[in-house]
C-alpha positions in Angstrom: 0.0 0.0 0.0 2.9 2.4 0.6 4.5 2.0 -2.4 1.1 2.3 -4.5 0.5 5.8 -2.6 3.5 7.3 -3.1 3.3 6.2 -7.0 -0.1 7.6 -7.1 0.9 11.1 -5.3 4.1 11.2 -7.5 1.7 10.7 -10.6 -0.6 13.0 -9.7 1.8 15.7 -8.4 3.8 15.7 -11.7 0.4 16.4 -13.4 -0.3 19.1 -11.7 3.2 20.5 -11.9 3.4 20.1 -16.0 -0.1 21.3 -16.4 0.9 24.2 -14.5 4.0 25.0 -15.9 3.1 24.5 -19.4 0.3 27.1 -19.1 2.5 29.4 -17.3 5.5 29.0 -19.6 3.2 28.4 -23.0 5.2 24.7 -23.7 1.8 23.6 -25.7 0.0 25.5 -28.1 -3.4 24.0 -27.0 -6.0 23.4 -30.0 -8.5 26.1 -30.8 -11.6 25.5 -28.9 -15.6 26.3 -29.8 -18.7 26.1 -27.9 -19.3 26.5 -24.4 -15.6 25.0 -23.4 -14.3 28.2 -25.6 -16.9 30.4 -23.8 -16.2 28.9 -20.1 -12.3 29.2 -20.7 -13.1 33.0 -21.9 -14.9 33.8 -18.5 -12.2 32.2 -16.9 -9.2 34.5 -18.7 -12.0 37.4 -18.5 -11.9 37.2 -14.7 -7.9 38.2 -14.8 -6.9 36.1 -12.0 -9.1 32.6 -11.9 -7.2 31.3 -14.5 -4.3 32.2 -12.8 -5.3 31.0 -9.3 -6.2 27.9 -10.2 -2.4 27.0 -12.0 -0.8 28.7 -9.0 -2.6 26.4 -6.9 -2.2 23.1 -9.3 1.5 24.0 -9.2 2.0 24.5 -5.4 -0.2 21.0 -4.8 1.8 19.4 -7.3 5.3 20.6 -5.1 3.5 19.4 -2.5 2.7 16.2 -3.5 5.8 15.2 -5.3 7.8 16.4 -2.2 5.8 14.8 0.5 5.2 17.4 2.7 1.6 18.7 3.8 0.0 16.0 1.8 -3.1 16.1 3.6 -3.3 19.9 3.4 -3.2 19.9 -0.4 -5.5 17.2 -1.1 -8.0 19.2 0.9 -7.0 22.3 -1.0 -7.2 20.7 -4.9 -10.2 19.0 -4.1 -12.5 22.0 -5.4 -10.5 21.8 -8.3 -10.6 18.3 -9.3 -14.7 18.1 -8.9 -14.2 21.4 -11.3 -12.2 19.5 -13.9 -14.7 16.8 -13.2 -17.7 18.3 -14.4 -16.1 20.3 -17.3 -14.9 17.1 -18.5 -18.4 15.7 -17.9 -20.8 18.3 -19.4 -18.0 20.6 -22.0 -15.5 18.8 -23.2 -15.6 14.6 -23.0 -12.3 14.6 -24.5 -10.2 15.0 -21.1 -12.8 12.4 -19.5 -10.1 9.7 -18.9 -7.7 12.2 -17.1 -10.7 13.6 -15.0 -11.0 10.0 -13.4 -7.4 9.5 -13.1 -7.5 12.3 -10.5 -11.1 12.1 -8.9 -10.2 8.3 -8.2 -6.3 9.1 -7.3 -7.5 11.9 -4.7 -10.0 9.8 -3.4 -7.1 7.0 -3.0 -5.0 9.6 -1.0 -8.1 10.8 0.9 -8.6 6.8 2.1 -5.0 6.2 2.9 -4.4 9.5 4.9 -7.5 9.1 6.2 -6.5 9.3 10.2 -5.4 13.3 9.0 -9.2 13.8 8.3 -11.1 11.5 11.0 -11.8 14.2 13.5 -13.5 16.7 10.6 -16.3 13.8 10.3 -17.0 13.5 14.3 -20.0 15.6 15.7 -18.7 18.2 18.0 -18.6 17.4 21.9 -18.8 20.1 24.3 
């Protein structure tokens, strides 16, 4: 089981770090888009900063996860973002479907093995 999480947080850590840094950096022309994908990436660029929050944050999960360190902390903090990429792969553009479940299923792996990190969120509060 340890070997399979840290393969599965080192997999998942570089994808967030490429994604990041390609957007940042421009490596990949990405193909032209149409449709409501082309109109939801527009209101994303439109905002100024969403576009770039989200890659700042991809890219400081992704340190965190390839390093190690606070693993628990950025699985709770990418979560938004991977139910995002969920359902824009869901309902806008199919295409990235198979990479969507790569991470939904890989965060929920991490969730379940650091799992005694997040226990006491799910406990009612005693007084």
């Amino acid at each position: 089981m340890k070997i399979a999480v840290i393969v599965v947080r080192s997999l998942m850590g570089a994808l967030f770090i490429f994604g990041s840094l390609a957007y940042f950096f421009h490596w990949i022309t990405p193909p032209p888009q149409t449709g409501n994908m082309k109109l939801f990436n527009d209101g994303m660029e439109a905002s100024g900063y969403m576009i770039n929050l989200v890659k700042g944050t991809e890219l400081l999960v992704g340190l965190a996860l390839v390093s190690g360190m606070f693993v628990p902390l950025a699985l709770i903090i990418i979560s938004p973002v991977i139910v995002n990429i969920a359902f824009v792969h869901i309902f806008l553009a199919t295409e990235g479907l198979p990479v969507a479940i790569f991470l939904v299923l890989a965060n929920s792996f991490l969730g379940y093995a650091n799992w005694k990190s997040y226990s006491h969120l799910f406990k009612p509060k005693s007084n």
